[in-house]
C-alpha positions in Angstrom: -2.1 -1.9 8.4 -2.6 -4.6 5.2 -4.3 -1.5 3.5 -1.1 0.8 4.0 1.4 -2.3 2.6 -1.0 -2.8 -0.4 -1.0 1.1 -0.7 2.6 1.3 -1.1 2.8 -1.9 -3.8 0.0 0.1 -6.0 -1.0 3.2 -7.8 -4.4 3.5 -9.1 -6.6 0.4 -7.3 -9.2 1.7 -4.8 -8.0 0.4 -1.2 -11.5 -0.5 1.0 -11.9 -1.6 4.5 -14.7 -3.8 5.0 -15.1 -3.3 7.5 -14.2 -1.3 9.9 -16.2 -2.4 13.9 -16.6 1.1 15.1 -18.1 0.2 17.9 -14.9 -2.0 18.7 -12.6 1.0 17.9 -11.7 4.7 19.1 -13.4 7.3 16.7 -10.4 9.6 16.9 -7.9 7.1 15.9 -10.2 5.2 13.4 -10.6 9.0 11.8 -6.5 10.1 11.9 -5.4 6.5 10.8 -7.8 6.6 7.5 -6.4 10.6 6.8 -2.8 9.6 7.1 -3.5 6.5 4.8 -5.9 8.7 2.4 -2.6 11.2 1.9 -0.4 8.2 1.8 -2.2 6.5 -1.0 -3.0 10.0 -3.2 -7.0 9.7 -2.1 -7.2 6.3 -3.0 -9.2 5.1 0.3 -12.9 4.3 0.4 -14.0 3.6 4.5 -16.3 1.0 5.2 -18.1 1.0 9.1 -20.5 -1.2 10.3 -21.9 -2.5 13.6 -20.8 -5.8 13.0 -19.2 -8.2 16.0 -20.4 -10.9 17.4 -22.0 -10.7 20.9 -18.7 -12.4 22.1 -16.0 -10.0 20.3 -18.3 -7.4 22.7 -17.9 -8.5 25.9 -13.9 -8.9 25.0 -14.0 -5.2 24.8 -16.6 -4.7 27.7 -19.2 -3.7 25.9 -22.8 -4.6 25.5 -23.8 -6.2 22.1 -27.3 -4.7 22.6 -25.6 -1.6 22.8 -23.7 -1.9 20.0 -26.5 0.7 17.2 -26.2 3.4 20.1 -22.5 2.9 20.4 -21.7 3.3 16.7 -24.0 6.3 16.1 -21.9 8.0 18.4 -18.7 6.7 17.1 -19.7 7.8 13.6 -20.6 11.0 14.3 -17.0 11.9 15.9 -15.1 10.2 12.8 -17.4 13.0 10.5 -16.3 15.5 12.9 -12.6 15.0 12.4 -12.7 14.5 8.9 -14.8 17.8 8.8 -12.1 19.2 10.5 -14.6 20.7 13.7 -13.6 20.8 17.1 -14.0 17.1 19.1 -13.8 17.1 22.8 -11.7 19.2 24.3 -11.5 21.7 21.5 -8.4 19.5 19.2 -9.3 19.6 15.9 -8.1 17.2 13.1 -4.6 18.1 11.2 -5.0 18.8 8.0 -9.0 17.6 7.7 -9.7 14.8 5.2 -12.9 16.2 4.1 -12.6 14.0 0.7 -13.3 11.0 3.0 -16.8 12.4 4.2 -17.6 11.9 0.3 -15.9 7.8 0.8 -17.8 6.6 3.5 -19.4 3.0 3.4 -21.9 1.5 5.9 -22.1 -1.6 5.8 -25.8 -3.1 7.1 -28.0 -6.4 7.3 -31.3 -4.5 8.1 -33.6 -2.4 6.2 -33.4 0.4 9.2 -29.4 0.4 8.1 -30.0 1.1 4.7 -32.4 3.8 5.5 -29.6 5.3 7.9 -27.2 4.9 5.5 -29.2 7.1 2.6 -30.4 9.5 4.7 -26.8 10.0 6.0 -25.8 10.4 1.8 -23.1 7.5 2.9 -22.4 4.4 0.2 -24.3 1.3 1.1 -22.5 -1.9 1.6 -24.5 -5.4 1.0 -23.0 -8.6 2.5 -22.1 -11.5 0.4 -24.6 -13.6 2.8 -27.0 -13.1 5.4 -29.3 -15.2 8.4 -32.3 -16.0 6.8 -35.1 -15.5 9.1 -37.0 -18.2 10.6 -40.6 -17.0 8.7 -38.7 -16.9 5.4 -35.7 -19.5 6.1 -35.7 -20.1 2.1 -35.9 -16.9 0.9 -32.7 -15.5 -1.5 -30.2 -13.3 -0.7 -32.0 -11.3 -3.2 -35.5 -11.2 -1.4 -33.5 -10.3 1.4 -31.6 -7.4 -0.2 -33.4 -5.6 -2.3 -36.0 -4.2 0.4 -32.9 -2.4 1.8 -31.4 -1.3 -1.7 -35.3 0.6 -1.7 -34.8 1.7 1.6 -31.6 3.2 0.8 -32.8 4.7 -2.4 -36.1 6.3 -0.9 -33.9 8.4 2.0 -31.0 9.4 -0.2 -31.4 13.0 0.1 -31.7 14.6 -3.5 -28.5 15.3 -5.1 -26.5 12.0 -3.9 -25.8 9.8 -6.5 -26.4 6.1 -5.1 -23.2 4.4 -4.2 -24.1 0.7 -3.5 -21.5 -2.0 -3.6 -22.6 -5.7 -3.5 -19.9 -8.3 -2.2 -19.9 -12.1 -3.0 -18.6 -15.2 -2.8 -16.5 -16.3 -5.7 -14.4 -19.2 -6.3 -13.5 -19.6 -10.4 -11.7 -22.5 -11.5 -10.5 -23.7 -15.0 -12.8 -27.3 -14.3 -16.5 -27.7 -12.9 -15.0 -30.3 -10.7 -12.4 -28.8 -9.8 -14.3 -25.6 -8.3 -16.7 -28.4 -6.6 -14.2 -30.4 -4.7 -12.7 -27.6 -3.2 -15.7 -25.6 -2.5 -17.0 -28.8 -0.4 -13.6 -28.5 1.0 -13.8 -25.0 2.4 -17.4 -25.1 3.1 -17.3 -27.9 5.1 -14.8 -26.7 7.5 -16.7 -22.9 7.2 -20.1 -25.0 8.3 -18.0 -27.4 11.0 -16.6 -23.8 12.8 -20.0 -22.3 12.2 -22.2 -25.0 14.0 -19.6 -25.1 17.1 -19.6 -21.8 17.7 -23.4 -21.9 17.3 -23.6 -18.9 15.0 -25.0 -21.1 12.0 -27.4 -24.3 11.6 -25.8 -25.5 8.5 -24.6 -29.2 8.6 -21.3 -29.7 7.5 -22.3 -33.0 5.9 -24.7 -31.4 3.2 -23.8 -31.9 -0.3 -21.7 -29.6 -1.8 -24.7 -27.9 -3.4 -26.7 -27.5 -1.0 -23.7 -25.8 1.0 -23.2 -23.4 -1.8 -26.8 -22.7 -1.7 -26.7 -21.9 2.1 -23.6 -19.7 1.9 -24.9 -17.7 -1.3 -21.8 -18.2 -3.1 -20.7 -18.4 -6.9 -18.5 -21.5 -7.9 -17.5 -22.9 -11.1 -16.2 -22.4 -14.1 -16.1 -18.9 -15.7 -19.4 -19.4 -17.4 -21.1 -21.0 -14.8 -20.3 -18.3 -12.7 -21.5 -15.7 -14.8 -24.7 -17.3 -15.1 -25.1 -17.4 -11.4 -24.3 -14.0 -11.1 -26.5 -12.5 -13.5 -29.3 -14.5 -12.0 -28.6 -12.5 -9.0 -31.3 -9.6 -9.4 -29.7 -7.5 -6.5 -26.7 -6.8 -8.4 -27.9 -5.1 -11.2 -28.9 -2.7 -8.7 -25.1 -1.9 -7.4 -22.6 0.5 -8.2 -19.7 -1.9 -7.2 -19.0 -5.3 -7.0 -16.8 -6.7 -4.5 -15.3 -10.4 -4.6 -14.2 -12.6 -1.9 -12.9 -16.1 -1.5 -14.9 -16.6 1.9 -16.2 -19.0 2.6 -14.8 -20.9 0.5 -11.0 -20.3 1.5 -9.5 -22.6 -1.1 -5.6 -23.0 -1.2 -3.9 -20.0 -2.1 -2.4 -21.2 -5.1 -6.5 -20.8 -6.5 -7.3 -18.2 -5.0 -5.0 -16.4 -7.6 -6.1 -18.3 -10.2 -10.0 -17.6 -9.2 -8.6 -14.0 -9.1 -7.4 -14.6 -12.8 -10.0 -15.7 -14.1 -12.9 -13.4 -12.6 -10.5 -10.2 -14.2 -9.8 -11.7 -17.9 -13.3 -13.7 -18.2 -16.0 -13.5 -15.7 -16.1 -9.8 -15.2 -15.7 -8.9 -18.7 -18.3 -10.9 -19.7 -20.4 -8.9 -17.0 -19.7 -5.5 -18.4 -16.0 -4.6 -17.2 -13.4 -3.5 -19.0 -10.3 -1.4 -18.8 -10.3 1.4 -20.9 -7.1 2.6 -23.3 -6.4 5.4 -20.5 -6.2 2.8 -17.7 -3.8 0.2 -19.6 -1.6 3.1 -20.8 -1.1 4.0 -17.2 -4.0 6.6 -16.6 -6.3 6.7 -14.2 -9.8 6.9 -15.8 -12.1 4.4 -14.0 -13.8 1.7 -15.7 -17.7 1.5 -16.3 -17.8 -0.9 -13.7 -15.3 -1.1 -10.6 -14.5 -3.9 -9.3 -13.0 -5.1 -6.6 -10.8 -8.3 -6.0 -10.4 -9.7 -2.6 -7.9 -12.7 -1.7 -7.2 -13.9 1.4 -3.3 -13.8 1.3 
């Protein structure tokens, strides 16, 4: 629904879920809501699916958690249908097919065994912007942690796919160092408060501020300290696409459009982006690195 609005207010900026819980949804309507947005927005929708959920968000649907790989194969396979236009259950077929989407399909994954499935399925490859750390390598980097599905990925893309692999993280820019570090505390406080209730992550909201940015893998700072710490990260200069969020940093809204500023006129620039004379004239040539800005509005 956010996706259609945005569609409407835009002409040429790639709309992406991220993600969709297929295992949460009905395949038929997941697969005839994307079509009718994809014709809506002139083609402009790339589909993200993942297993994601907490054990919880299951059992509000009825469903297992443990069930939840077996449950999305089977979703996924009846959202490829319809797009592919084949017959589904009872013999209905999908009106008019969205075959382009087949080609726009994002799985999102935490495990080496999902990027595997994701190459060998010739999908996109979508990496978190943080991840559980396991308790034989509680310090290792999001990197450590990423890269062994990146080569995963890579080794079961079937010949002839050209990799799509888009990396999202955390990104709060602000004008002052200070600035970015008061809020950031801020946000990741209250982000480590909600986590340790619920029980979902042993961070303690009363860590200093570096130490929470550590734990949450995210980017804050000024523009140049932001670049820094994202060309330190080795996974992205593995990615097609870079996505940037707010979370879990949630500041005020009012810099959240400022961080959005700044990461589009400094940080990404500075990290290979730019907009080429077709794109600021009004075309639609894509840039030699897309990238995506998330706020939370």
């Amino acid at each position: 629904m956010f996706l259609a609005h945005v569609a409407a207010q835009t002409r040429r900026i790639r709309l992406g879920t991220g993600i969709v819980t297929l295992p949460l949804e009905n395949a038929v309507r997941v697969a005839e809501d994307a079509a009718v947005l994809d014709l809506l927005s002139g083609g402009r929708l790339e589909v993200g699916v993942g297993t994601g959920g907490t054990p919880e968000s299951f059992a509000a649907f009825g469903l297992d958690s443990n069930d939840r790989s077996a449950i999305f194969a089977r979703q996924l396979a009846t959202v490829r249908r319809a797009w592919a236009g084949d017959a589904l259950d009872g013999g209905d077929r999908l009106y008019p097919a969205a075959t382009p989407l087949l080609g726009r399909l994002w799985q999102a994954t935490f495990s080496v065994a999902g990027g595997a499935r994701a190459g060998a399925a010739g999908d996109g490859l979508m990496l978190s912007r943080t991840q559980p750390r396991t308790t034989d390598a509680p310090n290792a980097t999001l990197a450590d942690i990423q890269h062994p599905i990146v080569d995963a990925y890579l080794a079961a893309l079937p010949a002839g796919h050209a990799p799509r692999i888009v990396g999202s993280r955390s990104l709060f820019v602000a004008d002052s160092r200070d600035e970015a570090l008061k809020l950031a505390a801020e946000g990741l406080r209250r982000t480590a408060a909600r986590h340790a209730q619920s029980g979902k992550l042993d961070i303690d909201p009363g860590a200093s501020v570096h130490t929470l940015i550590a734990a949450y893998d995210a980017h804050v700072g000024t523009p140049d300290d932001v670049v820094a710490s994202l060309r330190a990260d080795t996974t992205l200069e593995r990615v097609t696409d870079v996505v940037f969020q707010a979370h879990s940093i949630d500041p005020p809204h009012a810099f959240i459009l400022r961080s959005i500023e700044l990461i589009a006129t400094e940080v990404a620039p500075a990290l290979g982006w730019f907009a080429p004379r077709s794109e600021r004239a009004g075309g639609t040539h894509r840039s030699s690195l897309d990238l995506s800005l998330e706020a939370n509005a």
